[in-house]
C-alpha positions as CSV (number, residue, x, y, z in Angstrom):
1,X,88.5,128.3,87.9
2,X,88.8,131.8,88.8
3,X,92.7,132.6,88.6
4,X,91.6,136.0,90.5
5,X,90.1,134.1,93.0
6,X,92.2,132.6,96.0
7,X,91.8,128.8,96.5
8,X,91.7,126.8,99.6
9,X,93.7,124.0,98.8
10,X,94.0,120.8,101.1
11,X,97.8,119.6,100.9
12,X,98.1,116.0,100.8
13,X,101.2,113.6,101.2
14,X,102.2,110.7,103.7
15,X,102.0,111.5,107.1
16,X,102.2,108.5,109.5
17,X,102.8,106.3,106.4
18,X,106.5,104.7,106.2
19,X,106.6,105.5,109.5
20,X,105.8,102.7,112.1
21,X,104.3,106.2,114.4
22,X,108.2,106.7,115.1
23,X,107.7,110.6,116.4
24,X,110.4,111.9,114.5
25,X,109.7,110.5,111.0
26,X,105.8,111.5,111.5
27,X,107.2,114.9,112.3
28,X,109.5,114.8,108.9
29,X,106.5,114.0,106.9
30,X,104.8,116.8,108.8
31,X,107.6,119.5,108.0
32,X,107.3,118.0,104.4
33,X,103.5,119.0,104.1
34,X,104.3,122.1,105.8
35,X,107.0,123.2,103.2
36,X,104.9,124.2,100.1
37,X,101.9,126.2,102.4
38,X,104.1,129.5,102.8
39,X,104.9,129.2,98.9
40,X,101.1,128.5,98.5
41,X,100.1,131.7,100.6
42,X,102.2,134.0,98.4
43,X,100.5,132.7,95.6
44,X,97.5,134.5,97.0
45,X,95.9,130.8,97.9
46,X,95.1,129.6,101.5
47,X,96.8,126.5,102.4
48,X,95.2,123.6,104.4
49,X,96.6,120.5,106.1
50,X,94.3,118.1,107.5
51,X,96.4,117.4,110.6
52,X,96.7,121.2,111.3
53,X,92.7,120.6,112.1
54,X,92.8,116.9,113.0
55,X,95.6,116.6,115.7
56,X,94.4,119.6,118.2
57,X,91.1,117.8,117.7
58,X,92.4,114.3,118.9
59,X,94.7,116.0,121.8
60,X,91.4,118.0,123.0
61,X,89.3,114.6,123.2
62,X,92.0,112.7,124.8
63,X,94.1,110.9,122.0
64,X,97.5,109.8,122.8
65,X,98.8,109.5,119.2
66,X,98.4,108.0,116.1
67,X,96.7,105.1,115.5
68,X,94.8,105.2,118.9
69,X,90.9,104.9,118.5
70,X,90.2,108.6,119.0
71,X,92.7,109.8,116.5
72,X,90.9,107.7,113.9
73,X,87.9,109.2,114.9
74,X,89.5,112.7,113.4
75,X,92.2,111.6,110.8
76,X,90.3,111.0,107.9
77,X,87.1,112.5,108.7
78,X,88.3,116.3,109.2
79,X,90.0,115.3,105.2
80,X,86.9,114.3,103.7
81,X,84.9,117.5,105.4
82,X,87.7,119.8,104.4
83,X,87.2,118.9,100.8
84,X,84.1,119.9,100.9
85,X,85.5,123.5,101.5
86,X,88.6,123.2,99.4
87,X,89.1,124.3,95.7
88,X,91.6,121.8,94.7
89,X,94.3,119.4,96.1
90,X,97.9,119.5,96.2
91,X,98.9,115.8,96.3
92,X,102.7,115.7,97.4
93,X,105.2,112.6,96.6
94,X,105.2,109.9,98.5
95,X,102.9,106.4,99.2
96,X,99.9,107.4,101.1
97,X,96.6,105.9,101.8
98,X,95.1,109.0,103.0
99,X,95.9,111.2,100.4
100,X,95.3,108.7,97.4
101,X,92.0,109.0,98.8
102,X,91.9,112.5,99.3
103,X,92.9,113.0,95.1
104,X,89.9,110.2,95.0
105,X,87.0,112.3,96.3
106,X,88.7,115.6,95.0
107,X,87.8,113.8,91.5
108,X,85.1,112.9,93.0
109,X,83.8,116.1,93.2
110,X,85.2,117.9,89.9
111,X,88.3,119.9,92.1
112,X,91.8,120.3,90.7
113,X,94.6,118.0,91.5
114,X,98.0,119.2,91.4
115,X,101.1,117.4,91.8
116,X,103.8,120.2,92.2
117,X,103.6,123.6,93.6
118,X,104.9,125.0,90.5
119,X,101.7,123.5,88.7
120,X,99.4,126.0,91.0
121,X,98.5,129.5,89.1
122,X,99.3,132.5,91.4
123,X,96.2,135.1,91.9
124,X,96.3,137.7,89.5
């Protein structure tokens, strides 16, 4: 790893899980996975959430929420083509099917995992 070089780096933590789709919880776990991309940026790194990419993706093909059959069409996909893109993984607290997997194929394919923000190197 290049600590001059900016990473993309896919943040990964629950975001329907715990949540039987109540609106407002998904939206907490949202806020969550939000809260570490503005410290991320001024690290000199580019922050990514999957849902940032998935959800406008479901709402322009005609989801209606979670769980429907179009939002699965996006939810994990857009994660697994991201981390094709992505430099490493920062997997937030929390049980989560989705981002186990995500810190699966980030092994997978030889990226870093992290597990606090504190844990990512800033640009130099």
């Amino acid at each position: 790893m290049n600590p001059s070089k900016p990473m993309l780096i896919l943040i990964a933590g629950p975001y329907r899980s715990g949540t039987g789709d109540d609106p407002a919880k998904i939206q907490d776990n949202l806020d969550r996975l939000e809260s570490v991309a503005v410290p991320l940026f001024r690290a000199g790194h580019i922050p990514m959430i999957g849902e940032w990419v998935a959800l406008p993706l479901g709402h322009r093909a005609g989801s209606k929420g979670p769980g429907d059959p179009i939002y699965d069409e996006f939810a994990y996909p857009v994660a697994d083509r991201l981390l094709q893109h992505c430099d490493a993984v920062l997997r937030l607290p929390g049980a989560s099917n989705g981002a186990d997997q995500d810190v699966k194929l980030a092994r997978e394919r030889g990226l870093r995992v992290f597990f606090d923000v504190s844990e990512v190197p800033n640009v130099t």
